[in-house]
ROVEX-811262 format. One record per residue (C-alpha): residue number from 0; chain; x, y, z. Coordinates in pm, 1 decimal. Each point is the difference from the previous one (the first is absolute). Layout:
// residues N
@lomi: NUM doke: A X: X Y: Y Z: Z
...
// end
This chain:
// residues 200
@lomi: 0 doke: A X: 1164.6 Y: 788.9 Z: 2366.7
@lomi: 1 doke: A X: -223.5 Y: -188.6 Z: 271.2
@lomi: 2 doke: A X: 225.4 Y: -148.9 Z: 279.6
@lomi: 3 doke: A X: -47.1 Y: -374.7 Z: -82.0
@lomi: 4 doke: A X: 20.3 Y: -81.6 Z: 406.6
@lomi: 5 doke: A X: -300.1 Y: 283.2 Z: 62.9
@lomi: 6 doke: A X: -213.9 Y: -129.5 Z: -266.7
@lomi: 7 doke: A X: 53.9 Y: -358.7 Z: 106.7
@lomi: 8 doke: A X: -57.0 Y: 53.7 Z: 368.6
@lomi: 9 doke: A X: -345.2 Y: 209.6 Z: -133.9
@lomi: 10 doke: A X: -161.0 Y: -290.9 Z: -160.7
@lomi: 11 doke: A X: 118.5 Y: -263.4 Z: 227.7
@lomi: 12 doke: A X: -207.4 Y: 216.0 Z: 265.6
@lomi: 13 doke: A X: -304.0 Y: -21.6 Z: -218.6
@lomi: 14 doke: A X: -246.0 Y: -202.6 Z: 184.8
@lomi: 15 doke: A X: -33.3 Y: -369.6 Z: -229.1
@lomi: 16 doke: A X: 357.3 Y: 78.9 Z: -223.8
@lomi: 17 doke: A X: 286.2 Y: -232.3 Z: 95.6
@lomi: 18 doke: A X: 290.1 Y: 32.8 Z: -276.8
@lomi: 19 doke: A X: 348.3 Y: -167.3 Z: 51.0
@lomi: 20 doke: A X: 220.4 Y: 292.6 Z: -30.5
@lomi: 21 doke: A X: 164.2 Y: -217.0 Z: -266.8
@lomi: 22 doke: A X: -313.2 Y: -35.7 Z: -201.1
@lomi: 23 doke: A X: -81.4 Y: 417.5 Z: 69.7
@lomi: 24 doke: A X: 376.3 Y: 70.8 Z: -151.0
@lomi: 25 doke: A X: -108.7 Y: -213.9 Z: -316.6
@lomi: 26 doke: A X: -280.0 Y: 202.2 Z: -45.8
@lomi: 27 doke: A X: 151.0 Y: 336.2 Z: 25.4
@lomi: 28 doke: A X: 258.0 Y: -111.6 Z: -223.0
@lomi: 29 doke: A X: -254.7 Y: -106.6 Z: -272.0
@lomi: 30 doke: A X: -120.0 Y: 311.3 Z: 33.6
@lomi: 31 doke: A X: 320.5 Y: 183.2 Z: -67.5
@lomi: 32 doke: A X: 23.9 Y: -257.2 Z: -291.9
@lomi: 33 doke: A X: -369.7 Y: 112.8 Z: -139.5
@lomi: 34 doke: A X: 91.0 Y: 405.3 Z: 22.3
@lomi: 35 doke: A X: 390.1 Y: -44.8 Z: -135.4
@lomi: 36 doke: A X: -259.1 Y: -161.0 Z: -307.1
@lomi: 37 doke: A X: -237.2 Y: 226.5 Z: -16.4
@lomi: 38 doke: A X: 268.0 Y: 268.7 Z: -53.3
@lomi: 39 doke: A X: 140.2 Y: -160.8 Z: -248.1
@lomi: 40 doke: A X: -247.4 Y: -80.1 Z: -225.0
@lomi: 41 doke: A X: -165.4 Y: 298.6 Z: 15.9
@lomi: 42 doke: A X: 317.7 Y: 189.3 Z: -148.4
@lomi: 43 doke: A X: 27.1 Y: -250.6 Z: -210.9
@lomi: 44 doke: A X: -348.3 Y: 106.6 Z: -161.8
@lomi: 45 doke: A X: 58.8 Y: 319.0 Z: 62.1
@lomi: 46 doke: A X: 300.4 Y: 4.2 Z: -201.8
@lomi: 47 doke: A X: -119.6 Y: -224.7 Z: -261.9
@lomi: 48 doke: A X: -305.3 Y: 279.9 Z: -24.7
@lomi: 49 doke: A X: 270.5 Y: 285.3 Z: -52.8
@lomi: 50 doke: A X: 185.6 Y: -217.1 Z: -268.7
@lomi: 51 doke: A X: -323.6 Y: -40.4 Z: -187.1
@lomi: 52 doke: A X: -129.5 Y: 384.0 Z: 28.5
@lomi: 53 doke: A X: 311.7 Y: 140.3 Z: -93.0
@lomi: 54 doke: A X: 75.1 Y: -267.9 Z: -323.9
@lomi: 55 doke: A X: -373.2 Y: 145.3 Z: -66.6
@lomi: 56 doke: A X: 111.6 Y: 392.2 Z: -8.2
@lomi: 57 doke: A X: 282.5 Y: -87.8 Z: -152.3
@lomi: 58 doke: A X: -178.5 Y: -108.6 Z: -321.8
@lomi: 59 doke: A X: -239.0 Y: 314.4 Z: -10.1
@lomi: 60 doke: A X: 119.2 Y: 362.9 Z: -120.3
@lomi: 61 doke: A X: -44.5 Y: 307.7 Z: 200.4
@lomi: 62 doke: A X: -326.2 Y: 78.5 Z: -139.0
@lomi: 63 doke: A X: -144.1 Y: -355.8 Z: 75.1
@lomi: 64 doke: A X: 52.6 Y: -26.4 Z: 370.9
@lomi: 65 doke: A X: -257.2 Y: 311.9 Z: 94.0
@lomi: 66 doke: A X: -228.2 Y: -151.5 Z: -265.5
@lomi: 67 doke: A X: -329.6 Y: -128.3 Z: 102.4
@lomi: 68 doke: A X: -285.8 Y: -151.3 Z: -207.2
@lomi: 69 doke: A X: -254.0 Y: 99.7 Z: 233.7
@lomi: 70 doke: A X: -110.3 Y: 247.8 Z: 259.9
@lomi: 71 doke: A X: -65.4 Y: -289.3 Z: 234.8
@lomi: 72 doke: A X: 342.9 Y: -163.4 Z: -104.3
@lomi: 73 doke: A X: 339.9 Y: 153.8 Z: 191.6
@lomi: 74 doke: A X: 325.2 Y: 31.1 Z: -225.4
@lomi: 75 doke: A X: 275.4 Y: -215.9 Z: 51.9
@lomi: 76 doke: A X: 212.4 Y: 326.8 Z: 147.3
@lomi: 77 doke: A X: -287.6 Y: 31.2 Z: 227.2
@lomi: 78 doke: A X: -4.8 Y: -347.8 Z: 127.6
@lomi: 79 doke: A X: 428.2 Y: 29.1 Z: 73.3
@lomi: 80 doke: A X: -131.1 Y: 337.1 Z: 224.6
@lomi: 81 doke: A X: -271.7 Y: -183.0 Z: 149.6
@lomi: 82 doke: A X: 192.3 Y: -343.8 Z: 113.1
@lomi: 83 doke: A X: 330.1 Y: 250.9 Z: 95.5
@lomi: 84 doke: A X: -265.9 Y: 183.2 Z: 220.8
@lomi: 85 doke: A X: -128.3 Y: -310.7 Z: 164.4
@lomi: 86 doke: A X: 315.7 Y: -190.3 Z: 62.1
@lomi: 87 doke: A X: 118.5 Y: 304.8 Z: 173.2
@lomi: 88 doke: A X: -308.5 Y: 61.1 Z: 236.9
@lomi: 89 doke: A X: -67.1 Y: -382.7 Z: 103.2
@lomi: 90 doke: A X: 345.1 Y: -125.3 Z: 18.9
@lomi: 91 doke: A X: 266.2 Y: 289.0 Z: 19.4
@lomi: 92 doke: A X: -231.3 Y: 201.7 Z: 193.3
@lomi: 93 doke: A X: -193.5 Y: -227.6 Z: 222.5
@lomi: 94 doke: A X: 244.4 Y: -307.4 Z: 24.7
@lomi: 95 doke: A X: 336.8 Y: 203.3 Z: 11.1
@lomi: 96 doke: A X: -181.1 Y: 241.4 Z: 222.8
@lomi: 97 doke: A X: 113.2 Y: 348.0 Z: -191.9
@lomi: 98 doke: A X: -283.7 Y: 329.3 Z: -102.0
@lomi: 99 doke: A X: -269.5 Y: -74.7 Z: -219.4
@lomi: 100 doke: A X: 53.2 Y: 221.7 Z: -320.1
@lomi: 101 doke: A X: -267.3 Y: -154.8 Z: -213.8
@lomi: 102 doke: A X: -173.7 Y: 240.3 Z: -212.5
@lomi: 103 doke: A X: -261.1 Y: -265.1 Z: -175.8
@lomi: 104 doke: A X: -190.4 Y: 178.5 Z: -227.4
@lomi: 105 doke: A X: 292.7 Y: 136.0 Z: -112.8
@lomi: 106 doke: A X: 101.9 Y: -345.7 Z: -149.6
@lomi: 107 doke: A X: -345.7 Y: 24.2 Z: -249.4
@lomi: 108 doke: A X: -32.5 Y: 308.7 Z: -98.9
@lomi: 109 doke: A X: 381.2 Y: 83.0 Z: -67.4
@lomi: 110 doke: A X: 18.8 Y: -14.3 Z: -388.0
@lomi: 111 doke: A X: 377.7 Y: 72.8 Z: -73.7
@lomi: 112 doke: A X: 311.8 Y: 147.8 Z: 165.8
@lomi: 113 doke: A X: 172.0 Y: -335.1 Z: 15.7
@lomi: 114 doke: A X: 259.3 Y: -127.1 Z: -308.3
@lomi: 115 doke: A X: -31.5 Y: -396.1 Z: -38.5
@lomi: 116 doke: A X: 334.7 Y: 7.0 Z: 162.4
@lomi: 117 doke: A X: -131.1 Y: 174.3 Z: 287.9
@lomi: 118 doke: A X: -267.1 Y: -274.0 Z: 77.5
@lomi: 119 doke: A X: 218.9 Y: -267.6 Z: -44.4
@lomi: 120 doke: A X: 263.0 Y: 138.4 Z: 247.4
@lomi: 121 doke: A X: -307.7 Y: 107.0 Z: 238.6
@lomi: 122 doke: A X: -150.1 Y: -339.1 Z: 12.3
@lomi: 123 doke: A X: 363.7 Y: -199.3 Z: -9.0
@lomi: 124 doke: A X: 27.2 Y: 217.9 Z: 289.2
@lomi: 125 doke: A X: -297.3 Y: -2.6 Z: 202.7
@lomi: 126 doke: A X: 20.0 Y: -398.2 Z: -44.3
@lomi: 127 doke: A X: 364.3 Y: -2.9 Z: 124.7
@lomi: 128 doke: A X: -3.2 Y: 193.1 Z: 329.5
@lomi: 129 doke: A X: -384.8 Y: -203.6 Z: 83.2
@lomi: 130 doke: A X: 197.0 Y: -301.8 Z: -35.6
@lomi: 131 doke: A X: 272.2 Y: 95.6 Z: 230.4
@lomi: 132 doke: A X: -267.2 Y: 34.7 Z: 261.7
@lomi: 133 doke: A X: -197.0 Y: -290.4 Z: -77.8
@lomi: 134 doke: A X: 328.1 Y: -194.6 Z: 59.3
@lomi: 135 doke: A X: 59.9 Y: 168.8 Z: 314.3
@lomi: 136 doke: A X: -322.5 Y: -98.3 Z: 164.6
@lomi: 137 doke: A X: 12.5 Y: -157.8 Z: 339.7
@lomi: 138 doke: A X: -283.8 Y: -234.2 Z: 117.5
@lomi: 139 doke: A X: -119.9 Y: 263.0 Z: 235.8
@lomi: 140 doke: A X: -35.1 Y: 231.1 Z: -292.9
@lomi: 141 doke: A X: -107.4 Y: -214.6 Z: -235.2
@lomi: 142 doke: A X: -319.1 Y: -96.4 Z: 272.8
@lomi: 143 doke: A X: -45.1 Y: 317.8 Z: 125.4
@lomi: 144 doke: A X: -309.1 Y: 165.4 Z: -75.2
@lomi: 145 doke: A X: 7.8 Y: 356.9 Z: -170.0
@lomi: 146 doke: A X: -265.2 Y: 227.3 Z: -205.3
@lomi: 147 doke: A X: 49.5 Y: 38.1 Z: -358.3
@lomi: 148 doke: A X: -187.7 Y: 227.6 Z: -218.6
@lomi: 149 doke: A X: -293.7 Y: -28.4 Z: 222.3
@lomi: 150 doke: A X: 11.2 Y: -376.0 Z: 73.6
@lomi: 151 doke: A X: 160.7 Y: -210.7 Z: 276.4
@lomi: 152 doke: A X: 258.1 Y: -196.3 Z: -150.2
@lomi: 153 doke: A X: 280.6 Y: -267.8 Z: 159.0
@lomi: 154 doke: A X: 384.4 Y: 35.7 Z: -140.6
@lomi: 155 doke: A X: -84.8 Y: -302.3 Z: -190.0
@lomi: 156 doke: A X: -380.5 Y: 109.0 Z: -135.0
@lomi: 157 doke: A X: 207.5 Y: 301.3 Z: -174.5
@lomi: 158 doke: A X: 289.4 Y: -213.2 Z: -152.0
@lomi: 159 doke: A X: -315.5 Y: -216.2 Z: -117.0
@lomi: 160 doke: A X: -197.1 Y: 310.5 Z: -167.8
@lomi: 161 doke: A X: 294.3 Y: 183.5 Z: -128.9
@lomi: 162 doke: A X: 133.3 Y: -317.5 Z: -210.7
@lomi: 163 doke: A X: -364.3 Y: -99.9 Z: -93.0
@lomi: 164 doke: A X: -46.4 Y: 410.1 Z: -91.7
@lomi: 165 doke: A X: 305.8 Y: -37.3 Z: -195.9
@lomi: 166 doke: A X: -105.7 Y: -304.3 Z: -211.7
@lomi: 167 doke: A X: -326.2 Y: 105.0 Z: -36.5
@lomi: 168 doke: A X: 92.6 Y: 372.8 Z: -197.1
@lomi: 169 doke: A X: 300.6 Y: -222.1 Z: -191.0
@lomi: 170 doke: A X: -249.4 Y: -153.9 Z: -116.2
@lomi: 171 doke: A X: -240.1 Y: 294.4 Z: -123.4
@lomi: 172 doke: A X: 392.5 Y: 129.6 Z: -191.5
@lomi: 173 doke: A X: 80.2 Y: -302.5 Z: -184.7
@lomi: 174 doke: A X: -385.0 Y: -3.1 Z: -135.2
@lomi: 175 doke: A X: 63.8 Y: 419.9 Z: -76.4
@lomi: 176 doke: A X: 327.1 Y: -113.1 Z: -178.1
@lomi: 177 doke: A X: -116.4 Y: -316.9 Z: -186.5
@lomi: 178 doke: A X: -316.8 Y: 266.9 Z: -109.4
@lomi: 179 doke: A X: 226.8 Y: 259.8 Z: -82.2
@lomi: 180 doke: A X: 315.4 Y: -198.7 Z: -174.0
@lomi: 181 doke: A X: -185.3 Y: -297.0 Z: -98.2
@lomi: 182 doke: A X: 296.9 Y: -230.0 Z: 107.6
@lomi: 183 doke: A X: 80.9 Y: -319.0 Z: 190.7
@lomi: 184 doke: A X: 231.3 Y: 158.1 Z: 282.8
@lomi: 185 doke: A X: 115.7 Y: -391.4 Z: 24.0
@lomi: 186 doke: A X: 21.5 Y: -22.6 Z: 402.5
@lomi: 187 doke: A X: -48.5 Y: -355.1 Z: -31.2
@lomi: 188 doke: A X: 217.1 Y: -105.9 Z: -301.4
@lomi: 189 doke: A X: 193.0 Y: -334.3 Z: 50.3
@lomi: 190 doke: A X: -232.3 Y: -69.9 Z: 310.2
@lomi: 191 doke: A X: -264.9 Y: -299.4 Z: -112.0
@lomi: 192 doke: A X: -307.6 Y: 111.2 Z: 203.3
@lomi: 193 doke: A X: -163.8 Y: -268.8 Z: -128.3
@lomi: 194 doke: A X: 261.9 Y: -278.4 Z: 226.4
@lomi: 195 doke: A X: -199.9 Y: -156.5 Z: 260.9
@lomi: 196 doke: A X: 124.5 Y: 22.8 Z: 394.5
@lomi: 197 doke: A X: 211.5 Y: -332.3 Z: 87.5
@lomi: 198 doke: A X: -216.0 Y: -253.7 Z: 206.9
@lomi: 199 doke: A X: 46.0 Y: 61.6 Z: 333.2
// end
């Protein structure tokens, strides 16, 4: 972490900035407050993602998780590779700071090798030790700027495109279940979507 007395002392030295060292501690600790949220609710997706995929393999049979209607459509087992491949790059990798393993194309044009059980365990996995580093972010990490696959990214710009990632390829496997079951996987039962927010 920044020494709060160093980084005060910097901007009160800034030519035209005159903070209270009162009102500078209020804003570093908002900024604590904003991060210690960000974490959370980006495991929170995260883990709400995982929930969904795997309640998704769960209802498809071996043969239906490497199945894919299309040659420009991925299989659901491919997808679990793919997301397990990109958790581990942007935020094992690059935010905890270990090797980069990836092997991408791998993740597409593997078609079998891996038991339903396998991918659940991989993914429950992958999604587990991410969010142990996610929650171990300091501020300095979490700001610091790092390349990722290519592409300058802050701590928080890859805790932003790893849970949007995430959603987004959910997404694509409840549509491949729905298609391939033709079921209501009922994430939503007992919740009225339709109830209005409260008047603020």
């Amino acid at each position: 972490m920044i020494c709060f007395q160093q980084v005060f002392r910097f901007i009160q030295g800034v030519q035209g900035v005159r903070f209270r060292q009162a009102e500078f501690h209020n804003f570093i600790v908002m900024e604590d407050i904003i991060c210690v949220e960000l974490i959370s609710q980006s495991v929170k997706q995260i883990h709400q993602n995982t929930r969904k995929t795997i309640a998704c393999l769960n209802e498809l049979d071996e043969r239906e998780i490497w199945t894919s209607p299309n040659q420009n459509l991925n299989s659901i087992a491919n997808l679990i590779l793919h997301l397990c491949g990109n958790i581990r790059q942007y935020i094992i990798s690059s935010l905890g700071g270990t090797v980069d393993i990836r092997a991408r194309d791998l993740e597409f044009s593997t078609h079998g090798g891996f038991t339903k059980a396998e991918l659940i365990a991989k993914l429950q996995g992958t999604v587990d030790q991410a969010s142990t580093v996610i929650q171990r972010s300091t501020r300095e990490e979490l700001l610091r700027e790092r390349i990722t696959q290519g592409v300058a990214h802050t701590g928080i710009g890859i805790i932003i495109h790893v849970t949007e990632h995430y959603s987004y390829h959910t997404g694509q496997i409840i549509l491949l279940t729905k298609y391939l079951k033709n079921i209501d996987l009922g994430f939503y039962s007992g919740v009225d979507l339709n109830k209005r927010n409260d008047t603020v």
